[in-house]
C-alpha positions in Angstrom: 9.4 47.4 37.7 9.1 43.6 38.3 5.5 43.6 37.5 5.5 45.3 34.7 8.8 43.3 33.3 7.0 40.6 33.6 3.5 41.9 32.3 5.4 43.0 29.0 6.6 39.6 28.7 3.2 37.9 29.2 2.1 40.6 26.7 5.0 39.6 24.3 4.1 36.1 24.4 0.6 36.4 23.6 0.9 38.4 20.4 3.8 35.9 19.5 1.2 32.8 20.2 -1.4 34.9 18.2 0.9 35.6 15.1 1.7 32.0 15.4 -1.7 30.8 15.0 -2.6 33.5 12.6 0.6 32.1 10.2 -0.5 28.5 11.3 -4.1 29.2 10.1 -3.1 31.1 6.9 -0.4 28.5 5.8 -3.4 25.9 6.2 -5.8 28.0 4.4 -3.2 28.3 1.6 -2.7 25.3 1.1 -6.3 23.8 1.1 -6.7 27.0 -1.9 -3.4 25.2 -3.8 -4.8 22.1 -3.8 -8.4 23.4 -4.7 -7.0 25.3 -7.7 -4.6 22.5 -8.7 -8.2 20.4 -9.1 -9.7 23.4 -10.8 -7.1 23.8 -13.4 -6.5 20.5 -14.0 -10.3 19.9 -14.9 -11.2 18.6 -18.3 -14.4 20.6 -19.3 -16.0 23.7 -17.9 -18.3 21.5 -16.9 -16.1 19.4 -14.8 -14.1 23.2 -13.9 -17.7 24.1 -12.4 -17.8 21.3 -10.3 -15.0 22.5 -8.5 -16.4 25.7 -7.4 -17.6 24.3 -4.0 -14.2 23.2 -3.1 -12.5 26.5 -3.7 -15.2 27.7 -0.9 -14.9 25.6 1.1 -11.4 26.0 1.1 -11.5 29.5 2.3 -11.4 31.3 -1.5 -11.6 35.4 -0.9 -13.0 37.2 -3.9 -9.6 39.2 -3.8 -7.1 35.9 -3.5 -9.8 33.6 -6.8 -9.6 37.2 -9.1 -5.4 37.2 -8.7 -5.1 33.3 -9.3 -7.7 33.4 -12.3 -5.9 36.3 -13.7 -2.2 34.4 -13.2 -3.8 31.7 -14.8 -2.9 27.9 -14.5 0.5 27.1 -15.1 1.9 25.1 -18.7 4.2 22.5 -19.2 5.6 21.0 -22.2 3.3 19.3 -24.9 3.5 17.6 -27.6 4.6 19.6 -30.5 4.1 19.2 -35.0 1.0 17.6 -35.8 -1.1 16.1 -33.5 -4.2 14.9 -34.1 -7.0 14.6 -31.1 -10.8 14.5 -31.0 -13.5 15.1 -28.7 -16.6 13.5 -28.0 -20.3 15.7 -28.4 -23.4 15.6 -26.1 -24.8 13.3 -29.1 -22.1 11.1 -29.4 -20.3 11.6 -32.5 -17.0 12.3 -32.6 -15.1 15.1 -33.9 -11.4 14.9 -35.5 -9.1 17.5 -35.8 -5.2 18.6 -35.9 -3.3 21.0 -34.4 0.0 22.4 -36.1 1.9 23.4 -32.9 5.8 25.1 -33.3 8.1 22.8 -32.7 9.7 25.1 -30.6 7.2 26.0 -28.7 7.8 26.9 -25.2 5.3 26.5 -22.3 6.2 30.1 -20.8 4.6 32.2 -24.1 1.6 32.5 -25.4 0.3 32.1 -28.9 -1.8 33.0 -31.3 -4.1 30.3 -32.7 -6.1 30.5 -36.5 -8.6 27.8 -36.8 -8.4 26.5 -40.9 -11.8 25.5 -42.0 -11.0 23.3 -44.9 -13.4 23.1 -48.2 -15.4 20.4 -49.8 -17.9 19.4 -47.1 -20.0 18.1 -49.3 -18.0 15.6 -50.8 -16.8 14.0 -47.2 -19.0 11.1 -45.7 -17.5 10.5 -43.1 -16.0 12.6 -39.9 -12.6 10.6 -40.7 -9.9 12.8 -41.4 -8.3 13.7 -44.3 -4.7 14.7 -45.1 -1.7 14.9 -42.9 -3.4 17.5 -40.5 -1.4 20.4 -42.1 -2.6 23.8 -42.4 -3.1 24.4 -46.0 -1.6 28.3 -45.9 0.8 28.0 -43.3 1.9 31.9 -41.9 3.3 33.2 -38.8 4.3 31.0 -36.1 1.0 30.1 -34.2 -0.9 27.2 -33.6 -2.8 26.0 -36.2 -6.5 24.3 -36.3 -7.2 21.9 -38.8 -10.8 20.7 -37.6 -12.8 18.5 -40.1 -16.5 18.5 -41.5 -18.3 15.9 -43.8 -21.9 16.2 -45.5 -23.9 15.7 -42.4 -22.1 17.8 -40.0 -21.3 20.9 -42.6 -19.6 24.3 -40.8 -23.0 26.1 -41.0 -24.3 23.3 -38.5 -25.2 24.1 -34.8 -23.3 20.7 -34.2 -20.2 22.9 -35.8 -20.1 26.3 -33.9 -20.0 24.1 -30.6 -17.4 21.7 -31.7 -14.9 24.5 -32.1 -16.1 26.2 -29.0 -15.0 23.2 -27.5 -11.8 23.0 -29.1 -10.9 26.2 -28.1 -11.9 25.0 -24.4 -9.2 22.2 -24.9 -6.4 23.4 -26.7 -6.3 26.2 -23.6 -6.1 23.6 -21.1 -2.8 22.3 -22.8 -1.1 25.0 -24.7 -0.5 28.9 -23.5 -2.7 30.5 -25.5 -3.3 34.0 -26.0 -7.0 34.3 -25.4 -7.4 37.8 -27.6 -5.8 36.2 -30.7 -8.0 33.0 -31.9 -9.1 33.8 -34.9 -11.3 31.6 -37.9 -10.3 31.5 -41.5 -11.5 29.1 -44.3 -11.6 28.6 -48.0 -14.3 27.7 -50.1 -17.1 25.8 -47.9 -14.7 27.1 -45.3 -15.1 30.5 -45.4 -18.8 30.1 -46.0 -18.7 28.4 -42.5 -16.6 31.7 -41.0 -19.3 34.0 -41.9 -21.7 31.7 -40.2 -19.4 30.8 -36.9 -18.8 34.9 -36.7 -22.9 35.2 -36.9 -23.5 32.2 -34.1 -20.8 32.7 -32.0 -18.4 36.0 -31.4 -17.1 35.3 -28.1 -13.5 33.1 -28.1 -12.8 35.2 -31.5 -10.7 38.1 -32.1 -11.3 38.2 -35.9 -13.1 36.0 -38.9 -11.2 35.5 -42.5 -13.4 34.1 -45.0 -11.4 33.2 -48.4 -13.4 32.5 -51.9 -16.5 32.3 -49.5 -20.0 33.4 -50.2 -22.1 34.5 -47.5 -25.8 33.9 -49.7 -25.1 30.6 -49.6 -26.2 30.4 -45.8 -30.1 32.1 -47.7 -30.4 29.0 -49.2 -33.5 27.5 -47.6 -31.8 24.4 -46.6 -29.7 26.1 -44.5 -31.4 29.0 -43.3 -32.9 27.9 -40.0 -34.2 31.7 -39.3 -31.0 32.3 -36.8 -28.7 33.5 -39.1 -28.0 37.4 -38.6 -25.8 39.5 -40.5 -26.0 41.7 -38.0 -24.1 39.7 -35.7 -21.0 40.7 -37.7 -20.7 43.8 -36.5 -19.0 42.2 -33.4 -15.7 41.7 -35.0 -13.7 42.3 -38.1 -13.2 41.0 -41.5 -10.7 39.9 -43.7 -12.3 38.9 -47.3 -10.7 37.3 -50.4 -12.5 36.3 -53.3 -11.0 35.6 -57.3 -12.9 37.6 -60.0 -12.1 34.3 -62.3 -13.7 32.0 -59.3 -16.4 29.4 -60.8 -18.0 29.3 -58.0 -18.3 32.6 -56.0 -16.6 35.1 -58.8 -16.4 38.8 -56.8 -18.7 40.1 -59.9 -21.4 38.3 -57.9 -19.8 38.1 -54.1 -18.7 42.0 -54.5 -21.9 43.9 -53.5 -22.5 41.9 -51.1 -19.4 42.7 -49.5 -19.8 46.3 -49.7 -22.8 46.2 -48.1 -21.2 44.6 -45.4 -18.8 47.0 -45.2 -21.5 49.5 -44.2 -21.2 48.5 -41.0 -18.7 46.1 -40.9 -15.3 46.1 -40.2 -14.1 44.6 -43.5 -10.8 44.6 -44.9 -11.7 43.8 -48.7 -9.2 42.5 -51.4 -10.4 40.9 -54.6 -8.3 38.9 -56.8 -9.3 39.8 -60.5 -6.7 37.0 -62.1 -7.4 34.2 -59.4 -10.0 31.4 -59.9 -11.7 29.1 -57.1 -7.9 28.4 -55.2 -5.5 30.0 -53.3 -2.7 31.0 -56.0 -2.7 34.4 -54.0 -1.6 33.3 -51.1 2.3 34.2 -51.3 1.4 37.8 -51.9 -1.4 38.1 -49.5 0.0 36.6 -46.5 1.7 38.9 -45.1 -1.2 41.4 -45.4 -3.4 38.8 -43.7 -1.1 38.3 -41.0 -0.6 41.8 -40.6 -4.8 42.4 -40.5 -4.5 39.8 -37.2 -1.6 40.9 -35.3 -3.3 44.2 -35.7 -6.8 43.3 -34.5 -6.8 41.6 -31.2 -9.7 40.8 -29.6 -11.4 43.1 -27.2 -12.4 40.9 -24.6 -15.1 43.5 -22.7 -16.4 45.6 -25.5 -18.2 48.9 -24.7 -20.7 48.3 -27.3 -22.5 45.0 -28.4 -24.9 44.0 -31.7 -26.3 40.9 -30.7 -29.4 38.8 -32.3 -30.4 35.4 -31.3 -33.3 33.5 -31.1 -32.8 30.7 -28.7 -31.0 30.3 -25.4 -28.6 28.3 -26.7 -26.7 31.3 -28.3 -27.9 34.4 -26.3 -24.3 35.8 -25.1 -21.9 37.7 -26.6 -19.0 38.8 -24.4 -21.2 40.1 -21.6 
């Protein structure tokens, strides 16, 4: 009886001694993950993010325990809040401006929606200075708002462009909760010219593209058409499309057929304005419907089906 009193004892203390090590070991491991995702999250760039990847091995990173922490997602704190204006700097060195319109109540614990406003006039800006207060021009439903800036040598239907507000999208994420499925890209005038061409370049980070008293032929015109521009690429996501049948520039008489034959296989949520000229004098009565048309039209982040054309590596992904 001794014996085996004392055998279940030894036995006792060597599963205790093996939990303890096991917690010991596990509490260690944990840690060295925290610390390895606290690195990861607080990188700057994918680029820097990617660097990272080794020490979240190394650190004893399951497949199990990296999917759960990338789908909680890093944790927000307060930002700055009203207009703030930041830039980044590309691979070639210039520098690109632009403002973000963020609640003033926003709240670190929610995420938002975000609509990139491409502005119009590129061609009369020489300089990649901003201009205005940083305001978005048709302000809507409580989101954050993009006000990013383009001049005659960097115009919205530039290569330079569609990664510039990739990146911005990278950034604004690493600061503000934002909801990933509802980034969206309107513009007026050369603005919405440029969302026609972002939607055909890059579909990814987007959930929807607005184009407003935009023309979609102007991206044939031979000083723009670099042979990578696909119409068929628009297929990926929906449209919202506003153009003025008293417009001097891009009247619907002209912009309309065009349109339809869009719509063909498009997604395209139409609505001319037969009284309105090259401006925005609609917007009062149209904004709810547009803001209605994004709520309603998240982004599906792993579509079942893809239409994708590209020509170099440089734009070869869609989604998958």
């Amino acid at each position: 009886m001794m014996i085996a009193m004392k055998l279940t004892r030894l036995g006792l203390s060597v599963i205790a001694a093996t939990l303890f090590a096991l917690l010991a070991s596990y509490a260690q491991t944990s840690s060295r993950l925290d610390a390895a995702f606290e690195k990861f999250w607080a990188a700057k760039s994918p680029n820097e993010a990617e660097r990272m990847v080794d020490d979240l091995i190394k650190a004893g990173v399951t497949f199990d325990e990296g999917l759960r922490r990338l789908k909680a997602g890093r944790t927000y704190t307060s930002q700055k809040t009203g207009i703030v204006m930041l830039s980044h700097r590309a691979k070639d060195g210039v520098e690109y401006f632009y403002a973000l319109n963020v609640p003033a109540n926003y709240s670190p614990a929610r995420r938002y929606q975000v609509r990139f406003q491409l502005h119009g006039g590129v061609g009369g800006r020489q300089t990649n200075q901003p201009r205005g207060n940083g305001e978005s021009p048709l302000p809507g439903a409580e989101q954050i708002y993009v006000v990013p800036y383009s001049w005659d040598a960097a115009p919205w239907w530039r290569e330079d462009q569609v990664f510039n507000l990739r990146g911005i999208v990278d950034a604004i994420k690493r600061m503000y909760n934002v909801d990933e499925n509802r980034v969206v890209v309107a513009g007026v005038s050369d603005g919405g010219t440029g969302a026609y061409y972002i939607g055909m370049r890059d579909t990814t980070p987007y959930a929807s593209f607005l184009p407003l008293n935009g023309f979609i032929m102007v991206l044939a015109n031979r000083d723009i058409d670099d042979g990578q521009i696909f119409p068929n690429n628009l297929r990926n996501k929906p449209m919202f499309v506003i153009n003025g049948g008293r417009d001097r520039l891009y009247p619907t008489a002209e912009v309309e057929p065009f349109v339809k034959h869009l719509a063909t296989a498009v997604n395209v949520d139409y609505y001319p304005q037969p009284e309105a000229g090259h401006n925005t004098m609609w917007w009062p009565e149209m904004k709810d419907v547009f803001e209605k048309f994004v709520a309603d039209h998240p982004r599906d982040p792993h579509p079942d089906n893809l239409t994708w054309e590209a020509v170099t590596l440089d734009h070869n992904r869609a989604h998958w």
